[in-house]
Backbone of each chain as ProteinMPNN parsed JSONL, in Angstrom:
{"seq_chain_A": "XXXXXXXXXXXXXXXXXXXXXXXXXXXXXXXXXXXXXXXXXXXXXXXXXXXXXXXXXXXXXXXXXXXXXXXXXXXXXXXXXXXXXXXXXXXXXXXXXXXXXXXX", "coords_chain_A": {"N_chain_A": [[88.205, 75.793, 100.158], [91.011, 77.835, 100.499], [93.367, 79.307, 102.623], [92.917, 82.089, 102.378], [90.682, 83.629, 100.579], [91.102, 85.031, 98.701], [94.127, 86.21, 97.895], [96.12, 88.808, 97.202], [99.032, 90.286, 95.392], [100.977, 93.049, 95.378], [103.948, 93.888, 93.557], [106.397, 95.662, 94.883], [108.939, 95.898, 94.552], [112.126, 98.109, 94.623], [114.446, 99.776, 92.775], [117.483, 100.798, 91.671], [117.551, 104.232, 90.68], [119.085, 104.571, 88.375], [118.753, 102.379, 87.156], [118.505, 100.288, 84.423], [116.021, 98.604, 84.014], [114.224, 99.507, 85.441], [111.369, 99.581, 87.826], [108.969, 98.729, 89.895], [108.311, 100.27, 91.92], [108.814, 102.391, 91.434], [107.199, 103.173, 89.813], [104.929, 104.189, 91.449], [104.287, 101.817, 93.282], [104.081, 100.67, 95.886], [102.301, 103.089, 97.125], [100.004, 102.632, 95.686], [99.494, 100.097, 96.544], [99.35, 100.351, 99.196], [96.653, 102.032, 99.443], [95.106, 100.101, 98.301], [95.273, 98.304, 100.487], [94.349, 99.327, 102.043], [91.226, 100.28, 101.693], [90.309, 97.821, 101.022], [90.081, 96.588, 103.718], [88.356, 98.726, 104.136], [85.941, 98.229, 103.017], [85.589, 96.04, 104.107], [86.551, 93.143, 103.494], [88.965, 92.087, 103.798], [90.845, 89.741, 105.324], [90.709, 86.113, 107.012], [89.596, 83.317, 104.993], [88.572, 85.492, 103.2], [90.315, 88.339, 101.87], [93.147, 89.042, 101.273], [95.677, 91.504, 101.193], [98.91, 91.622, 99.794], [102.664, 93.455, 100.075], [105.009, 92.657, 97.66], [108.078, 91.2, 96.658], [110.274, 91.507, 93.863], [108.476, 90.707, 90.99], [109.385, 89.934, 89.112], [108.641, 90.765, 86.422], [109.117, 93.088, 85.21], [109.239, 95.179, 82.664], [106.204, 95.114, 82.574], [105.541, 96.33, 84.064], [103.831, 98.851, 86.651], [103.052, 95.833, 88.762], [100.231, 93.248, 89.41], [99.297, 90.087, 91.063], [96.738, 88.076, 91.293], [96.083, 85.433, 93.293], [93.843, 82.658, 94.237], [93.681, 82.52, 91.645], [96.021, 83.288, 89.712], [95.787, 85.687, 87.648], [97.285, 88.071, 86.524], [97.545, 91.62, 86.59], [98.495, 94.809, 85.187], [98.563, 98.324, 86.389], [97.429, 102.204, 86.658], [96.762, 103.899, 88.288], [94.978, 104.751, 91.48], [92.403, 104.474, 90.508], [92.201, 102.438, 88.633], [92.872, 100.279, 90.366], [90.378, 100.695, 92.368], [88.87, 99.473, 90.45], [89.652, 96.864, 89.683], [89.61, 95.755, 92.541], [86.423, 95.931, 93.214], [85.682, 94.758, 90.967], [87.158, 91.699, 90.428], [87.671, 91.306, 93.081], [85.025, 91.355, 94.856], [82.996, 90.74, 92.64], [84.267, 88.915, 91.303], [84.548, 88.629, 88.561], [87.029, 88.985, 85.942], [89.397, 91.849, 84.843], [89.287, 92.592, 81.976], [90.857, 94.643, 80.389], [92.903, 95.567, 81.97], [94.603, 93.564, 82.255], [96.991, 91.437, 82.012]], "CA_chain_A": [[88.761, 77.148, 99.976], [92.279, 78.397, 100.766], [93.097, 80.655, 104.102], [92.261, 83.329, 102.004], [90.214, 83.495, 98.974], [91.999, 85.943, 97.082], [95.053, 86.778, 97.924], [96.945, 89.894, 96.056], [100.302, 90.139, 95.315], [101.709, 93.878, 94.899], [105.514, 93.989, 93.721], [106.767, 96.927, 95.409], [110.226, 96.02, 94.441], [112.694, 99.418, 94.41], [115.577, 99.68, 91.81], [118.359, 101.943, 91.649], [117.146, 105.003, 89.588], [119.882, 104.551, 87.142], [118.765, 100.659, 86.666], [117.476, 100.338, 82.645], [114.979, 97.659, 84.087], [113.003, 99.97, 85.908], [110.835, 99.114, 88.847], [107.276, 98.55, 90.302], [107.788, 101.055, 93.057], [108.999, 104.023, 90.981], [105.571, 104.072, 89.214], [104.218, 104.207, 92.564], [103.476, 100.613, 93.635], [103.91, 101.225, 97.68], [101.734, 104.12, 97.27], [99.248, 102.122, 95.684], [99.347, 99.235, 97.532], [98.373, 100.681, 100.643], [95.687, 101.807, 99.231], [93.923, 98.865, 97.941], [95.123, 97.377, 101.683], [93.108, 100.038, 103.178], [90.342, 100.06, 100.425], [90.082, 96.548, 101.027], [89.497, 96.675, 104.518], [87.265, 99.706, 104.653], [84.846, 97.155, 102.525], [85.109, 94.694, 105.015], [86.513, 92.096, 102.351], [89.757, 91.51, 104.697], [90.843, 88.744, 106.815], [90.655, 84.599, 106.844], [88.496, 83.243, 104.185], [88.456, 86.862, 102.566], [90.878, 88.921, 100.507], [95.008, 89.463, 101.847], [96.579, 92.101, 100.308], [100.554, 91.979, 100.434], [103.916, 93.84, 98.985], [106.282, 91.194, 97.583], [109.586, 91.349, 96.032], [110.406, 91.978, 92.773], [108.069, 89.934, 90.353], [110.178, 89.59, 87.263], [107.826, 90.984, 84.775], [109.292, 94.88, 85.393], [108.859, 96.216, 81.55], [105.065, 95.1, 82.249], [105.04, 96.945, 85.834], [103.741, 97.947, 88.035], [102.282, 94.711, 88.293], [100.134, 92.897, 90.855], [99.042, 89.145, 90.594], [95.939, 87.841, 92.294], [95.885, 83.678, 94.013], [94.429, 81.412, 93.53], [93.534, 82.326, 90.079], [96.834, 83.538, 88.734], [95.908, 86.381, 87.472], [98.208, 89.204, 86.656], [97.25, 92.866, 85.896], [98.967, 96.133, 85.537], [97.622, 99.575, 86.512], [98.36, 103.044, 86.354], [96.8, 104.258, 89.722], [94.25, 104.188, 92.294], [91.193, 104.021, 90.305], [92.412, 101.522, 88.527], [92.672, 99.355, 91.459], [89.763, 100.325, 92.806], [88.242, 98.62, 89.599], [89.784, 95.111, 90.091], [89.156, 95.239, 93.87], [85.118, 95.811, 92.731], [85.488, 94.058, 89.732], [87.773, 90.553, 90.526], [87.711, 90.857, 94.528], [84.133, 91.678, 95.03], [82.226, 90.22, 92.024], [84.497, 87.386, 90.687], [84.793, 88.705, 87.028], [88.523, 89.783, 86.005], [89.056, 92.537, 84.742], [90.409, 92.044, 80.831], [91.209, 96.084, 80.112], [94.299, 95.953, 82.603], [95.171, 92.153, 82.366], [98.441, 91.145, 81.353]], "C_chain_A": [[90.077, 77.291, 100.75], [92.019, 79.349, 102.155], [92.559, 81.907, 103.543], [91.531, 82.832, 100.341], [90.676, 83.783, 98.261], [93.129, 86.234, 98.011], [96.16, 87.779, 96.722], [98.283, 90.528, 96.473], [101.132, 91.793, 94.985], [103.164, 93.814, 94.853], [105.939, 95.728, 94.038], [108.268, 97.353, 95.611], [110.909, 97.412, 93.693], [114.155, 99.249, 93.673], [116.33, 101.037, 92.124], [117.885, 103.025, 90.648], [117.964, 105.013, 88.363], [119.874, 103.028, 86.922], [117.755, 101.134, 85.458], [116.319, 100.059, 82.704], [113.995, 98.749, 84.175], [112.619, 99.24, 87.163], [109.842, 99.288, 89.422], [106.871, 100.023, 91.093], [108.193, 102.609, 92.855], [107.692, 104.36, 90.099], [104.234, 103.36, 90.709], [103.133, 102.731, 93.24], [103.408, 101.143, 95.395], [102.635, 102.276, 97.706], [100.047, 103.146, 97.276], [98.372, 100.675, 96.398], [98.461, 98.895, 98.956], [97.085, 101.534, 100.235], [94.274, 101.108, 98.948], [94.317, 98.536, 99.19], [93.917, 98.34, 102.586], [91.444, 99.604, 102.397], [89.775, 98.92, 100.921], [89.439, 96.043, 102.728], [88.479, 97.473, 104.856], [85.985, 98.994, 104.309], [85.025, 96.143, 103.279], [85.132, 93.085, 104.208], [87.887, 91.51, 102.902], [89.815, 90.628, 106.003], [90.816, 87.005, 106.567], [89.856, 84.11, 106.341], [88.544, 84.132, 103.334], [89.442, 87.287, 101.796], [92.279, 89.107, 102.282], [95.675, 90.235, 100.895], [97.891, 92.325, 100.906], [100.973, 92.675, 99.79], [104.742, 92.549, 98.897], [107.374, 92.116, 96.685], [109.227, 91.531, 94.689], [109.801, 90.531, 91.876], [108.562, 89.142, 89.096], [109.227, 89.779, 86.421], [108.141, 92.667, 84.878], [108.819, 95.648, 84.313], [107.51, 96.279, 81.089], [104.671, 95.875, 83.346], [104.114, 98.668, 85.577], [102.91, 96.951, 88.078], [101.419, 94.28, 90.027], [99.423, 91.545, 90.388], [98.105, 88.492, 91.8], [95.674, 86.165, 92.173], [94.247, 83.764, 94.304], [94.494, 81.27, 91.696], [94.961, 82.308, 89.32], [96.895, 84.454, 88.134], [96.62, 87.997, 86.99], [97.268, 90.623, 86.209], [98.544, 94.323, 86.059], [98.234, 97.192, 85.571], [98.437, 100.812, 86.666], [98.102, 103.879, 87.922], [95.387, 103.794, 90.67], [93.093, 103.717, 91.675], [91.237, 102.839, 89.385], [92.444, 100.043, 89.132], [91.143, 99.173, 92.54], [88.651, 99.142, 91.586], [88.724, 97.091, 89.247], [89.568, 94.825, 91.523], [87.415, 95.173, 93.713], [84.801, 95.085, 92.277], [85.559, 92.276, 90.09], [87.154, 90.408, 91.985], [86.302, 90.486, 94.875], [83.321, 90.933, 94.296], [83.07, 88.82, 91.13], [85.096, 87.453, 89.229], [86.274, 89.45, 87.054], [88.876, 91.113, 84.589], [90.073, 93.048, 83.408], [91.097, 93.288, 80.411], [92.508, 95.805, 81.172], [95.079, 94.355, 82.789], [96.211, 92.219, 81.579], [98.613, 89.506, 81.685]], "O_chain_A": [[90.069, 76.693, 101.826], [91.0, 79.885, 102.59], [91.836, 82.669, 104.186], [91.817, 82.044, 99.44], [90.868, 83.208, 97.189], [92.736, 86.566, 99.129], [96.746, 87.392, 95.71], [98.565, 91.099, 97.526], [102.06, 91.64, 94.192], [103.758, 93.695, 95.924], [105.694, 96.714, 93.342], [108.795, 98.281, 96.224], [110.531, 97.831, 92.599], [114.949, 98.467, 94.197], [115.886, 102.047, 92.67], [117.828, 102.538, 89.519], [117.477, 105.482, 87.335], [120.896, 102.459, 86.54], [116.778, 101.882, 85.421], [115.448, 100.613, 82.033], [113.131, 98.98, 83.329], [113.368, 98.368, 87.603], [109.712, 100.505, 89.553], [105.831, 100.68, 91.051], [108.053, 103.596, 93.577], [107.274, 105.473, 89.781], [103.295, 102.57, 90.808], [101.939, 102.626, 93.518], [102.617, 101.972, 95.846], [101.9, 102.019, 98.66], [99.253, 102.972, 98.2], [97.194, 100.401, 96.629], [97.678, 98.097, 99.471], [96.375, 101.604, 101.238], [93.084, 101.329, 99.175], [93.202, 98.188, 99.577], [93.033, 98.085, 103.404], [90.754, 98.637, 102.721], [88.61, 99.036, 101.3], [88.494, 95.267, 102.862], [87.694, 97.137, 105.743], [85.024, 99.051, 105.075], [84.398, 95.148, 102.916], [84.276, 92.2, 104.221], [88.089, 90.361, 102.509], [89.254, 90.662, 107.098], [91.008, 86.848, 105.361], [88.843, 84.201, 107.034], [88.576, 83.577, 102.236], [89.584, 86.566, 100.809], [92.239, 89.211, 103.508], [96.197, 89.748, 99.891], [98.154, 92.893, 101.966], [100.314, 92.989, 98.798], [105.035, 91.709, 99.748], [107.392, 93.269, 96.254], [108.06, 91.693, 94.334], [110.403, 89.46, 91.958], [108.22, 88.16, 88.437], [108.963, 88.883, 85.62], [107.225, 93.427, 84.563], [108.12, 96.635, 84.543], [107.137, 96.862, 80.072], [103.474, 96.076, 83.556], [103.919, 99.321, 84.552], [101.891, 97.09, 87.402], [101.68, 94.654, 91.17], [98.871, 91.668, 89.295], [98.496, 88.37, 92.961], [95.163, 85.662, 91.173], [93.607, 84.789, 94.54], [94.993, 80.485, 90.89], [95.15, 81.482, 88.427], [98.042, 84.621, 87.719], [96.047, 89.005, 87.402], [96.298, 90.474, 85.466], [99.254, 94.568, 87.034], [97.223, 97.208, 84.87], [99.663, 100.812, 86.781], [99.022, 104.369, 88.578], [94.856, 102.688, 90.568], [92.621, 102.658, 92.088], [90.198, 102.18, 89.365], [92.147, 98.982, 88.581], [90.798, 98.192, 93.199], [87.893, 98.249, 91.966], [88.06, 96.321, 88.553], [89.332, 93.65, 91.807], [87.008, 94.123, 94.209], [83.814, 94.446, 92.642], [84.553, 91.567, 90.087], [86.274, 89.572, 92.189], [86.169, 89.313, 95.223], [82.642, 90.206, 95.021], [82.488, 87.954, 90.477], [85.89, 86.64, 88.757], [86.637, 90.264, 87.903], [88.429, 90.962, 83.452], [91.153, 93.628, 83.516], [92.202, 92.995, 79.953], [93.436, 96.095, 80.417], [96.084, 94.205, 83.484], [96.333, 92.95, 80.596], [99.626, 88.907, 81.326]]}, "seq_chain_B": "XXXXXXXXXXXXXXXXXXXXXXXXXXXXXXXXXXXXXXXXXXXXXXXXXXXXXXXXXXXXXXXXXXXXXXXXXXXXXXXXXXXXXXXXXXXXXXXXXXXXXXXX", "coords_chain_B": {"N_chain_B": [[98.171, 77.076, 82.005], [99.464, 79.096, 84.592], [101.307, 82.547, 84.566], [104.035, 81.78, 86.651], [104.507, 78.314, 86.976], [104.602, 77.607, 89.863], [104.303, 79.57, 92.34], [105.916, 81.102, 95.113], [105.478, 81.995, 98.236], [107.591, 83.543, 101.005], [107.146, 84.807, 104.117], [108.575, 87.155, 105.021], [108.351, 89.556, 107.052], [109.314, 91.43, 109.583], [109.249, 92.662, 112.781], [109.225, 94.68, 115.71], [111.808, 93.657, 117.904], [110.521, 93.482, 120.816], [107.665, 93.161, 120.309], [104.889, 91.213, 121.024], [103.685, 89.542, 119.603], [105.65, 88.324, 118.327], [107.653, 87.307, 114.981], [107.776, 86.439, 111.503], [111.071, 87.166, 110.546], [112.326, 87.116, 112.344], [112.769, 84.207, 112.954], [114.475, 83.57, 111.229], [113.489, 83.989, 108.488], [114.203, 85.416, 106.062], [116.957, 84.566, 105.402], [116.124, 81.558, 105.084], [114.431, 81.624, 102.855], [116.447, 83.236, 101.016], [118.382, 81.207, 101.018], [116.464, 79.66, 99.574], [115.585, 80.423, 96.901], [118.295, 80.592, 95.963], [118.72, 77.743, 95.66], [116.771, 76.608, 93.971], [117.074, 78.156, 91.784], [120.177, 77.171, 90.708], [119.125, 74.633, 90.714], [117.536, 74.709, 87.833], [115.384, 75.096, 87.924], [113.83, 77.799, 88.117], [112.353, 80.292, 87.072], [109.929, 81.937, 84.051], [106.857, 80.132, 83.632], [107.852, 78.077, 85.131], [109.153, 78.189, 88.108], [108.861, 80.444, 90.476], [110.674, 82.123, 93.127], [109.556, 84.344, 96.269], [110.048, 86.786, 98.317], [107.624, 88.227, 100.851], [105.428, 90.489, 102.401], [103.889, 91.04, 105.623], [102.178, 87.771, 105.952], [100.192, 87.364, 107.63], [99.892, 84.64, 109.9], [101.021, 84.778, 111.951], [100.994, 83.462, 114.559], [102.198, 80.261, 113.761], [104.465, 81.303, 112.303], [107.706, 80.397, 111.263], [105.977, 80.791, 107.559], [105.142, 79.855, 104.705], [103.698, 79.848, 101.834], [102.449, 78.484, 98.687], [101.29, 78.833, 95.494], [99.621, 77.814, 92.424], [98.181, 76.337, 94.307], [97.625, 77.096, 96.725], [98.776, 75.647, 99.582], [100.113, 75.978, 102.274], [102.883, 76.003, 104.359], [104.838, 75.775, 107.664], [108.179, 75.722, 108.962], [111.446, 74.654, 110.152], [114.087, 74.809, 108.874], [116.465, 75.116, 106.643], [116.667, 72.4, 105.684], [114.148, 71.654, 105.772], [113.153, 73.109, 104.295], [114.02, 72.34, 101.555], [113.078, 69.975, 101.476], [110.216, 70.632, 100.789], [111.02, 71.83, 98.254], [111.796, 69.383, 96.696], [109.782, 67.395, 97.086], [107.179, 68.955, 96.768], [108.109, 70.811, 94.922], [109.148, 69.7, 92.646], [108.133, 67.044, 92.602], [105.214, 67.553, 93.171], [103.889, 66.989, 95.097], [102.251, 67.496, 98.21], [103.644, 68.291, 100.982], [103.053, 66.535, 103.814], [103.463, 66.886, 106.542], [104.899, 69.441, 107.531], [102.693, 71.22, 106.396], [100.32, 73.673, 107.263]], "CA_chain_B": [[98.691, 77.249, 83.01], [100.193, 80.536, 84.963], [103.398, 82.571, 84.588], [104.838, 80.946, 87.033], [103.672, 76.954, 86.976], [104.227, 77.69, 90.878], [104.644, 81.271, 93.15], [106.421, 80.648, 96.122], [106.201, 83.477, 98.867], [107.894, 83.354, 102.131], [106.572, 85.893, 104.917], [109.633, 87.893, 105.691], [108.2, 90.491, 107.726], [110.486, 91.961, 110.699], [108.593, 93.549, 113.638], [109.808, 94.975, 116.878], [111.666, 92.463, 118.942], [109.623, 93.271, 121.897], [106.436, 92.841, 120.014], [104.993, 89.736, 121.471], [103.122, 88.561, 118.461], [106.721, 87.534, 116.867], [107.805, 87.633, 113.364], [108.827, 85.28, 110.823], [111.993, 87.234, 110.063], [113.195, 86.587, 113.526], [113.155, 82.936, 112.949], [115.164, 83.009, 109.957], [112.608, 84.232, 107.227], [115.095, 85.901, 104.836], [117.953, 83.245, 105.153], [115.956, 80.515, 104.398], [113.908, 82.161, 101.498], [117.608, 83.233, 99.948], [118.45, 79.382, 100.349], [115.528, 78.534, 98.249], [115.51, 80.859, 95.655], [119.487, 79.919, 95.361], [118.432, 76.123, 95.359], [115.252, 76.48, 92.827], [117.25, 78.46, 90.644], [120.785, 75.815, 90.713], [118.23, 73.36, 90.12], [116.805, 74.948, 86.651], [113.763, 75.446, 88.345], [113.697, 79.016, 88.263], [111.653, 81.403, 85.843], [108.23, 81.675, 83.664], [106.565, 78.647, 83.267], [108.496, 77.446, 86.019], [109.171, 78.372, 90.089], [109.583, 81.68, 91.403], [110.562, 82.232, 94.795], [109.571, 85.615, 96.197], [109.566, 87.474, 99.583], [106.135, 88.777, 100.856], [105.242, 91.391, 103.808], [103.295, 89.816, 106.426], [100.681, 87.098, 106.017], [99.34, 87.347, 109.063], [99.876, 83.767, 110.315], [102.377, 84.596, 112.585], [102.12, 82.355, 115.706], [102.313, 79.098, 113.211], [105.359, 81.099, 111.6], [107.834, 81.174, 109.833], [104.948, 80.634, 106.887], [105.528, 79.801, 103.206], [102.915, 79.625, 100.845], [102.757, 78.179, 97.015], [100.534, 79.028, 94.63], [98.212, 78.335, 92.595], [97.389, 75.517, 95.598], [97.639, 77.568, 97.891], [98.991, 75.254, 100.08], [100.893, 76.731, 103.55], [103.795, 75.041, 105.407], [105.777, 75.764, 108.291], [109.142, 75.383, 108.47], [112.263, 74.869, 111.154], [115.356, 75.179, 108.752], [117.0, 74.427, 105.411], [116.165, 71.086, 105.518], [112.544, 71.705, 105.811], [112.77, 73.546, 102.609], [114.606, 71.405, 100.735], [112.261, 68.768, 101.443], [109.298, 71.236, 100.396], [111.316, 72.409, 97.091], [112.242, 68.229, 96.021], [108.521, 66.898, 96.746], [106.12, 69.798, 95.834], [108.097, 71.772, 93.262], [109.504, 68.787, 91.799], [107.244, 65.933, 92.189], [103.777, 67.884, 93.06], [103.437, 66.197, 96.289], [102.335, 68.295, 99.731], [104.716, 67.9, 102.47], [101.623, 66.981, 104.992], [104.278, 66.646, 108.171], [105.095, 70.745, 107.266], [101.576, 71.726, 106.428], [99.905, 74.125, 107.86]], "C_chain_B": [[98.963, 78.848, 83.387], [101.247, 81.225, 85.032], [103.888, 81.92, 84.839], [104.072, 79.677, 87.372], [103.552, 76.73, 88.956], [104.911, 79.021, 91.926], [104.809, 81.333, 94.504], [106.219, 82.105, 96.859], [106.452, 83.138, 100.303], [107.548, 84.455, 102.837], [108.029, 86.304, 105.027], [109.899, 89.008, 106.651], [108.871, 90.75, 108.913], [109.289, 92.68, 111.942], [109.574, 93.77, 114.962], [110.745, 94.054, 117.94], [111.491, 92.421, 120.465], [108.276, 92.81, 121.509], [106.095, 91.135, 119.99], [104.272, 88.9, 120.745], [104.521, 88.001, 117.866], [106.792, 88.136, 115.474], [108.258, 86.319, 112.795], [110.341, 85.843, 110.546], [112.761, 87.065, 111.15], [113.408, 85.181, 113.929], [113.625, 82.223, 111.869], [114.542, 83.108, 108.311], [113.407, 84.306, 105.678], [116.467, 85.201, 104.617], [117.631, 82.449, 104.676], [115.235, 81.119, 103.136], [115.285, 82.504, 100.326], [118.091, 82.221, 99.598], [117.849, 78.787, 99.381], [115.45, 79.309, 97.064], [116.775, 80.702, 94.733], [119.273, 78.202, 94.792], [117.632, 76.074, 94.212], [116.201, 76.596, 91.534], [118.503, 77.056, 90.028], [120.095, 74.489, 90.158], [117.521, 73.445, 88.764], [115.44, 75.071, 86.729], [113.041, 76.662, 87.987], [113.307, 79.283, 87.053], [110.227, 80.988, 85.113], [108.138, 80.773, 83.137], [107.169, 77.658, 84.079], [108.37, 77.729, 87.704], [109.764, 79.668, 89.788], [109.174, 81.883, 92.813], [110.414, 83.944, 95.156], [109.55, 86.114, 97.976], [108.171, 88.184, 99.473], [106.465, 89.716, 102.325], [104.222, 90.043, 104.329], [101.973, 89.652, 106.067], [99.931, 86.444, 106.758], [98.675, 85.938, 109.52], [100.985, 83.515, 111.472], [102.709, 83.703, 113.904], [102.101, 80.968, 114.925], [103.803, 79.904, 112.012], [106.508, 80.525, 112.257], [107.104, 80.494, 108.969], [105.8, 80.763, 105.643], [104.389, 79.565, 102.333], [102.625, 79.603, 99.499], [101.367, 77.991, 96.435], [100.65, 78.21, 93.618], [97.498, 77.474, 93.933], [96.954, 76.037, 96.162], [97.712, 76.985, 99.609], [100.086, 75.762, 101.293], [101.406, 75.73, 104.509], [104.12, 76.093, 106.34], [107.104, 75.196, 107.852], [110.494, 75.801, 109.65], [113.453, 75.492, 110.379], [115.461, 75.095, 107.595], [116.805, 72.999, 104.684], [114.809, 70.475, 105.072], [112.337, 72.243, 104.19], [113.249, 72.825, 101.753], [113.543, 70.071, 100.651], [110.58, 69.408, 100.814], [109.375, 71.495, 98.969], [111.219, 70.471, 95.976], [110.462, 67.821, 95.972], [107.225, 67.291, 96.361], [106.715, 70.383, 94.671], [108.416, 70.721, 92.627], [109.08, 67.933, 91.126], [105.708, 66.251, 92.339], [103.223, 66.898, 94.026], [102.88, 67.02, 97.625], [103.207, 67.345, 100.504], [103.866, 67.462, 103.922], [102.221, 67.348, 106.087], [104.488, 68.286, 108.136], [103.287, 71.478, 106.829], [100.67, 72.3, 107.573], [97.846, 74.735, 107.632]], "O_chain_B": [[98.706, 79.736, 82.574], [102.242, 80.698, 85.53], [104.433, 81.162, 84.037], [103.031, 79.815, 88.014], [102.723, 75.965, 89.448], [106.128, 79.154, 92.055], [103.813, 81.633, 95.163], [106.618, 83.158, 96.361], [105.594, 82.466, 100.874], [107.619, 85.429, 102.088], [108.721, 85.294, 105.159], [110.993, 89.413, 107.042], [108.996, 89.622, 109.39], [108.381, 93.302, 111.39], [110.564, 93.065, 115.155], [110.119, 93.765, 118.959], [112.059, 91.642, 121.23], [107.684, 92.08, 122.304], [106.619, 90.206, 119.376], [104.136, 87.712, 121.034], [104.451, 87.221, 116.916], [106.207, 89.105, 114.99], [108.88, 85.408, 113.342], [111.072, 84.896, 110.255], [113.957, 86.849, 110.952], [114.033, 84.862, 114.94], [113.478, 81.054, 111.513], [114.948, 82.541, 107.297], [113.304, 83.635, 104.65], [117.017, 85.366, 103.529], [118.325, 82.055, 103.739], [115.948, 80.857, 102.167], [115.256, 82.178, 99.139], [118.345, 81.935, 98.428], [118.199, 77.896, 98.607], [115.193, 78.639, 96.064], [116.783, 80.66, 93.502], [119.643, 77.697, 93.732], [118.03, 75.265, 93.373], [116.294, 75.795, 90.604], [118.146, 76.18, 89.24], [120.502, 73.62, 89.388], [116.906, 72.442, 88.403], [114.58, 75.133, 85.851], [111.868, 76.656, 87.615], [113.736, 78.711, 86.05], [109.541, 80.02, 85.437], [108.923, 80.342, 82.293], [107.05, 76.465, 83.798], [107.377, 77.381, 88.342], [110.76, 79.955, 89.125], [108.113, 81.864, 93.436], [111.028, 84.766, 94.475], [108.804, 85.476, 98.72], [107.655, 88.611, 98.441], [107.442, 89.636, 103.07], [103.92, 88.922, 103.921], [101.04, 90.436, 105.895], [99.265, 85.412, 106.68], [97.456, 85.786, 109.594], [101.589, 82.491, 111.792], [103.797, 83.312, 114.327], [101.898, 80.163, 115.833], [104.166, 79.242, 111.039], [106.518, 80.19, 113.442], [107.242, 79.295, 109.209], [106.798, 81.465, 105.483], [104.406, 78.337, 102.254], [102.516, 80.712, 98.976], [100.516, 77.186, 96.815], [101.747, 77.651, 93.587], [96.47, 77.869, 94.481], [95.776, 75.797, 96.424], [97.113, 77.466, 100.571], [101.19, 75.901, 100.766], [100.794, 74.924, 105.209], [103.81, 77.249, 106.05], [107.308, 74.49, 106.865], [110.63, 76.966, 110.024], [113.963, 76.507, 110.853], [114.342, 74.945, 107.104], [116.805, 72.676, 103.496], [114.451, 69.482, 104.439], [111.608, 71.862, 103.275], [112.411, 72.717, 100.858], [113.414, 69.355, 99.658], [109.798, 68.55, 100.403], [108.35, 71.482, 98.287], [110.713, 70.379, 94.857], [109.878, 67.939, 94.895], [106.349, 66.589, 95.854], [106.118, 70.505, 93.601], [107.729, 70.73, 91.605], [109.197, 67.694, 89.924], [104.896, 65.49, 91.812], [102.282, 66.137, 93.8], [103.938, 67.007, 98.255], [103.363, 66.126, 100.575], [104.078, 68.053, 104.98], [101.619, 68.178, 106.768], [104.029, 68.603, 109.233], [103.098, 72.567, 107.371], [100.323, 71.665, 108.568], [97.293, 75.385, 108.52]]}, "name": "protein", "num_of_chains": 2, "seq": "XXXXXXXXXXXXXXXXXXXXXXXXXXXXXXXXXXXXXXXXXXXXXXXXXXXXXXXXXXXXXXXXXXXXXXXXXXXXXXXXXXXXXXXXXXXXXXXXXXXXXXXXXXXXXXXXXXXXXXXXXXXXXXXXXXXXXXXXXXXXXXXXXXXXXXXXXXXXXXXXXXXXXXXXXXXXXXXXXXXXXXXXXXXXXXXXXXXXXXXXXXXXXXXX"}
């Protein structure tokens, strides 16, 4: 096993509001983020061996955002807010199965 | 395979520079990570189905940083300089080798 089991990838990359692209963190990635980091610790699923949730840079998949991509699998999903996330931290983190309704 | 055939993230995190845990961005985090995502790309490395290099917040390995870690392995180096990466980018992204002497 890896230092962490799962590790999850939020892009929390911020664009100029007048960029075409768009960007992760204007449909509230930061927001969400720290949520699943808390989330994730309040379940006691954080730490070495366990689950790492980060922010990273800008993923390059923006017109699929906000996106977040979970190691070692590969994984990608997009979501629209918290309960969304709490249903791949349950779903993927917790029980293993991924979670094909928000997969990308 | 996965978007990217490998998901580079360098810790870049910044903290206090009294705080006596350290940081990786005080030993050059975000210099050398712009080196390699300039090098990857120069090299045709860059994009899906290929290498992306990305900044990360902290992954809480910090007295063995500055930390880099590539997916899907999930294999984790150290790293002194430019050199170090360059030798990380030619024999894992290239040839799919670990660097063991940089491994962490």
């Amino acid at each position: 096993m890896g230092y962490y089991e799962r590790h999850v990838f939020f892009c929390c990359n911020q664009r100029s509001p007048d960029d075409p692209r768009g960007c992760c963190n204007a449909k509230g990635a930061t927001r969400v983020r720290d949520y699943a980091k808390d989330k994730v610790k309040k379940l006691g699923l954080a730490g070495k061996g366990k689950v790492r949730i980060n922010q990273s840079g800008c993923l390059d998949r923006c017109e699929e955002g906000p996106v977040v991509v979970v190691y070692p699998e590969g994984v990608w999903y997009t979501y629209v807010d918290e309960q969304d996330v709490d249903e791949i931290i349950q779903e993927h983190l917790v029980n293993g199965r991924i979670v094909e309704r928000l997969r990308i």
